[in-house]
C-alpha positions in Angstrom: 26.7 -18.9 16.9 26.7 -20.8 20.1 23.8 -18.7 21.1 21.0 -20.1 18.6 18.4 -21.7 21.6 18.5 -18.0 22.8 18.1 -16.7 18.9 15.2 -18.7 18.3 13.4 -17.8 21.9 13.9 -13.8 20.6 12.2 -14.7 17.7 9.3 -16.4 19.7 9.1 -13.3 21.8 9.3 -10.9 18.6 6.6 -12.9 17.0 4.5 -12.4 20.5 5.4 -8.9 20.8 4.0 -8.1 16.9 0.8 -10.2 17.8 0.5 -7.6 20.4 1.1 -4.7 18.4 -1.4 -6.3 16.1 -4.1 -5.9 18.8 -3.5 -2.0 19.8 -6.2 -0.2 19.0 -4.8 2.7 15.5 -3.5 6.1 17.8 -3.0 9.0 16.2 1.0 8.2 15.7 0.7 5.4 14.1 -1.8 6.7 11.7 0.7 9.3 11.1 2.9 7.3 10.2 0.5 5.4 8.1 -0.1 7.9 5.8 3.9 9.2 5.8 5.0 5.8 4.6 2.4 5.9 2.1 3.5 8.8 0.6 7.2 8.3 1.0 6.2 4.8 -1.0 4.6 7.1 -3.6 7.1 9.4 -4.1 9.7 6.6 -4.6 8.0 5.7 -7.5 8.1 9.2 -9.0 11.4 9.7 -8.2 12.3 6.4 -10.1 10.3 7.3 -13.2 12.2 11.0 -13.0 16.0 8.9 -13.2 14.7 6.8 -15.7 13.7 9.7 -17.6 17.2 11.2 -17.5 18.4 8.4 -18.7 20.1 7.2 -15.2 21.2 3.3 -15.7 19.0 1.5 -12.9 21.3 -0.6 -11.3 24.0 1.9 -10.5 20.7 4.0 -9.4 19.6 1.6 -7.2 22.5 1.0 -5.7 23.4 5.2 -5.1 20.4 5.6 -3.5 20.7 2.4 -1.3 24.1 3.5 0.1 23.2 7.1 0.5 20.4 5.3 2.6 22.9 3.5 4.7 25.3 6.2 5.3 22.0 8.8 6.5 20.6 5.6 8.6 24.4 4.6 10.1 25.1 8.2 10.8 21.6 8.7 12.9 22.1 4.8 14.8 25.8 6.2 16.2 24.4 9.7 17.0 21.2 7.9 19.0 23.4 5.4 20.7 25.4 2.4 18.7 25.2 1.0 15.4 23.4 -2.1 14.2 23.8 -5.6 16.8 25.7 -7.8 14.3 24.2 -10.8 15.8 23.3 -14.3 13.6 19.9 -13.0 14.9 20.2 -9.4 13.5 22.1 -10.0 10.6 19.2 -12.8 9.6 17.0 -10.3 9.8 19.3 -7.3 7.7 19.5 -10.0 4.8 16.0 -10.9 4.5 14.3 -7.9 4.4 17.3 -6.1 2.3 16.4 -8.9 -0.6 13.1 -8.9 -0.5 12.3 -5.4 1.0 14.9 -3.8 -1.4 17.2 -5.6 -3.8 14.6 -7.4 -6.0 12.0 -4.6 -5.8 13.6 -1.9 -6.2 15.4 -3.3 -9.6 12.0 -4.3 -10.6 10.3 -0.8 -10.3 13.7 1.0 -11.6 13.6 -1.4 -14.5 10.2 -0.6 -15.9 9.8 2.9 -14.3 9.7 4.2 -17.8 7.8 2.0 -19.2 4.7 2.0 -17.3 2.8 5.7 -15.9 4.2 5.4 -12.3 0.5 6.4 -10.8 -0.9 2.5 -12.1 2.5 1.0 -10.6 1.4 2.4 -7.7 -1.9 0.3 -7.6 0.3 -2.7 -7.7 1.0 -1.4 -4.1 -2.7 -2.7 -3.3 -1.6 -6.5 -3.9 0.3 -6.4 -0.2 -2.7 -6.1 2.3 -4.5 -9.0 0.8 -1.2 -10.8 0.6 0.4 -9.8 3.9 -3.7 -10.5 6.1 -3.5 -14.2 4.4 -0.1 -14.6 5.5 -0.7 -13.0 8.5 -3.8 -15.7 9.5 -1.7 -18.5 8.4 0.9 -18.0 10.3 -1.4 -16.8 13.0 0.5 -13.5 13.7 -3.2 -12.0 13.3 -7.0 -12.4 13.6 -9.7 -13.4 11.2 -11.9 -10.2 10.9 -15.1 -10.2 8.6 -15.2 -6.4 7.8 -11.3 -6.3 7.3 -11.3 -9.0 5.1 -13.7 -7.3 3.0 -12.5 -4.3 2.8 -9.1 -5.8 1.9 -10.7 -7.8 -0.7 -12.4 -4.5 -2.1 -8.9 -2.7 -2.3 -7.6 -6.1 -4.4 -11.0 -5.8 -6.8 -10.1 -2.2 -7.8 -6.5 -3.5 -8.8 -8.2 -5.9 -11.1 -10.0 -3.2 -12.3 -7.0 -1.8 -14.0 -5.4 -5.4 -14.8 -8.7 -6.9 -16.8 -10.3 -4.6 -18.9 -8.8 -3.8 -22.0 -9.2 -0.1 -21.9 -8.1 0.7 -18.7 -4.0 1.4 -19.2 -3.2 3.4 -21.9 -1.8 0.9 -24.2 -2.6 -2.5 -24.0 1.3 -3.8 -24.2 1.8 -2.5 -20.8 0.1 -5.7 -19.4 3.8 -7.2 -19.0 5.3 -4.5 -17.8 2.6 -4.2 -15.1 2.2 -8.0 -14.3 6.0 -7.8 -13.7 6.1 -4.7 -11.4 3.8 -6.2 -9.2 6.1 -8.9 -8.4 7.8 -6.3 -6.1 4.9 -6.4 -3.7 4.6 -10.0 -3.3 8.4 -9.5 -1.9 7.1 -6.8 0.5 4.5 -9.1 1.8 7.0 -11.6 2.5 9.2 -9.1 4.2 6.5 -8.1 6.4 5.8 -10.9 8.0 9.0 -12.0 8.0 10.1 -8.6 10.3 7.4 -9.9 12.7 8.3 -13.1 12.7 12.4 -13.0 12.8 12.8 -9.2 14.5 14.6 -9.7 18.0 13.7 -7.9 20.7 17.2 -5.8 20.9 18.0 -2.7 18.8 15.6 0.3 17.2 14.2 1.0 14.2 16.8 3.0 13.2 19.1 0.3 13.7 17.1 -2.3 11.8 16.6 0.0 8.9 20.2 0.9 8.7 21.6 -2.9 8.5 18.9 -3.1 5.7 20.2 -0.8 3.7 23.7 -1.6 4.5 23.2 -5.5 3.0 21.1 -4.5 0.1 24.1 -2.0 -1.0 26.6 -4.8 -1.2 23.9 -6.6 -3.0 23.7 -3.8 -5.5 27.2 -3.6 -6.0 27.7 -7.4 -6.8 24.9 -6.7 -9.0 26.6 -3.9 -10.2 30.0 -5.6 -10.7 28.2 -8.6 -12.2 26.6 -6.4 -14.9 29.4 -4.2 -15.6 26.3 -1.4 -15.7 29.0 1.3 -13.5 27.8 4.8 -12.9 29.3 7.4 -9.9 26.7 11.0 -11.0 29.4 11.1 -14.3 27.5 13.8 -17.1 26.2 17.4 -16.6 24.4 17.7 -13.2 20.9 17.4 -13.5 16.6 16.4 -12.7 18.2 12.4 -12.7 21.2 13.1 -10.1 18.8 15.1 -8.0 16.5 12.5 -8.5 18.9 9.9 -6.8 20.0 11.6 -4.0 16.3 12.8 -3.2 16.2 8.7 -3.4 18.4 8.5 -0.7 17.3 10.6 1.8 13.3 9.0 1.1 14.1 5.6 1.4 16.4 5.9 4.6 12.8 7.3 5.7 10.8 4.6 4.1 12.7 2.0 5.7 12.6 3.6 9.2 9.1 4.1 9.0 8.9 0.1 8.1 9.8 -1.4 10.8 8.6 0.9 13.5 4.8 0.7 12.5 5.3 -3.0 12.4 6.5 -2.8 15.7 3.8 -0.8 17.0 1.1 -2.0 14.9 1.5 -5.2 13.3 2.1 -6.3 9.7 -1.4 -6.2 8.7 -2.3 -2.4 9.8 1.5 -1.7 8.2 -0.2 -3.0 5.0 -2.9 -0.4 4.8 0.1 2.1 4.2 0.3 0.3 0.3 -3.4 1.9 -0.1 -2.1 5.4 0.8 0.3 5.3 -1.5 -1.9 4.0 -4.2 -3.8 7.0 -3.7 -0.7 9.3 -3.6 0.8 8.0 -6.2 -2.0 8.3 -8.5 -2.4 12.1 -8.0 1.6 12.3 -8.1 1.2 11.1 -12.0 -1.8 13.5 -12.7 0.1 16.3 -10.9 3.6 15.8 -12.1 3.6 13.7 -15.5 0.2 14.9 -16.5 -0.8 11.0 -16.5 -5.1 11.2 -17.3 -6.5 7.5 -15.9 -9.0 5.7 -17.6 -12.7 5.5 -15.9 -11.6 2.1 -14.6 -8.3 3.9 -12.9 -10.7 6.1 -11.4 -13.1 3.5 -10.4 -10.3 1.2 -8.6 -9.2 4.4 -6.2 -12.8 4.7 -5.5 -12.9 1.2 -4.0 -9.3 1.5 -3.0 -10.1 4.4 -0.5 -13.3 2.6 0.7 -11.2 -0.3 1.3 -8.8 1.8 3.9 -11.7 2.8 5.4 -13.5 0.0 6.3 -9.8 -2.1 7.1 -9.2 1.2 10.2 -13.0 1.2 11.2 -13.2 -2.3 11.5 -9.7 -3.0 13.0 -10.5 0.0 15.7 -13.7 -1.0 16.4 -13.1 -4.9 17.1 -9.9 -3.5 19.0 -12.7 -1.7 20.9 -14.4 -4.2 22.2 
């Protein structure tokens, strides 16, 4: 550990280099991957709902589909060149974004995934722009921007839109369950900046996504152990073991996806992606559960979509200039 004045200048230039990234004008690759982590976000939440449905304990879910994450991730660092730098600066990095990025929210939105229709989880999503910009500004990692902070306001209005009025989710004792599944955004917030703040200049996505993964399954199995809740795909084969290893193989994605728009974009644009996936993941419940929102639903993804709008116009166009 000898090496922490050179630690902490690799986190000054990772904090620059985001900054950077924050100022590059959208391209068409990162808007691609935009709208793929969106709906790999979205999908995430179905899958959950289709395990919990099967009756799939959540914490030995979670876990499965965290180390089936790490072993896809591992597998593709080693065939690309090395696996993850164990440095204190790396391994930093690896534990606070696999507790806040994966542990906590992931046995948050497992844990109620049957208790809430997983298309108005999925506007809890919405809560990370607002959260990650105000971060973002006070940590000055980004720019104060008029139209942005509008339209990032407007995608947090149509979230209250489902939250306040007493007709909006289908029964009205769902109010806990859905105040407690957005707790998980708040910890991707916080993991966002905290990649642009801590990330060191060395190693790939790929790499940074794997040594998430890898801590947050040996969080999951102390978790597990500390439970006693044990589960290796025991029972008939079925929708809920498909469901976990389709888990793996989106979140080894997901996670990728993470940290290079970050890198390329910055953790304010990255938090546009939350508004995709509010959008996917409402038509994922009509589609697959036969979920039927309320006019107020339907009203919030009308100002949610206007909100990722104006947050791309307005980002490219003062990027423009």
């Amino acid at each position: 550990m000898a090496d922490d004045g050179n630690s902490n200048s690799a986190t000054d230039n990772s904090a620059s280099d985001t900054s950077e990234a924050a100022s590059t004008s959208p391209n068409g690759t990162t808007v691609l991957i935009l709208f793929v982590l969106g709906l790999a976000f979205a999908l995430i939440l179905v899958i959950n709902r289709i395990a919990a449905d099967s009756g799939i304990p959540f914490v030995p879910y979670v876990f499965w589909q965290t180390f089936g994450g790490t072993v896809i991730l591992l597998v593709l660092a080693v065939i690309l060149g090395s696996l993850p730098p164990r440095t204190w600066a790396h391994v930093r990095v690896y534990v606070v974004t696999g507790i806040l990025n994966l542990t906590i929210p992931y046995l948050i939105f497992a844990f109620v995934a049957a208790k809430v229709p997983s298309g108005i989880l999925s506007l809890g999503l919405s809560l990370v722009p607002v959260s990650i910009y105000a971060l973002a500004l006070i940590l000055r990692l980004d720019r104060f921007q008029v139209g942005r902070f509008f339209g990032i306001l407007l995608g947090l209005g149509g979230v209250l839109l489902v939250l306040l009025p007493e007709t909006s989710l289908p029964a009205p004792e769902m109010v806990g369950w859905v105040a407690l599944g957005f707790v998980a955004p708040l910890c991707y917030a916080l993991n966002a900046v905290f990649v642009a703040m801590l990330r060191p200049p060395e190693g790939n996505s790929v790499q940074f996504a794997g040594g998430l993964m890898f801590m947050g399954s040996i969080a999951m199995l102390v978790v597990m152990a500390v439970t006693g809740e044990w589960w290796a795909f025991g029972g008939e084969f079925g929708a809920g073991h498909w469901a976990t290893i389709a888990a793996m193989g989106v979140n080894a994605l997901a996670f990728y996806m993470i940290f290079e728009l970050i890198a390329r974009a910055g953790p304010v644009y990255f938090s546009m992606s939350n508004y995709v996936a509010t959008l996917a993941g409402m038509g994922f419940g009509i589609w697959i559960f036969a979920d039927t929102p309320s006019l107020w639903i339907w009203a919030a993804l009308v100002m949610i979509g206007v909100s990722l709008f104006l947050v791309n116009f307005f980002t490219a166009n003062n990027q423009g200039h």
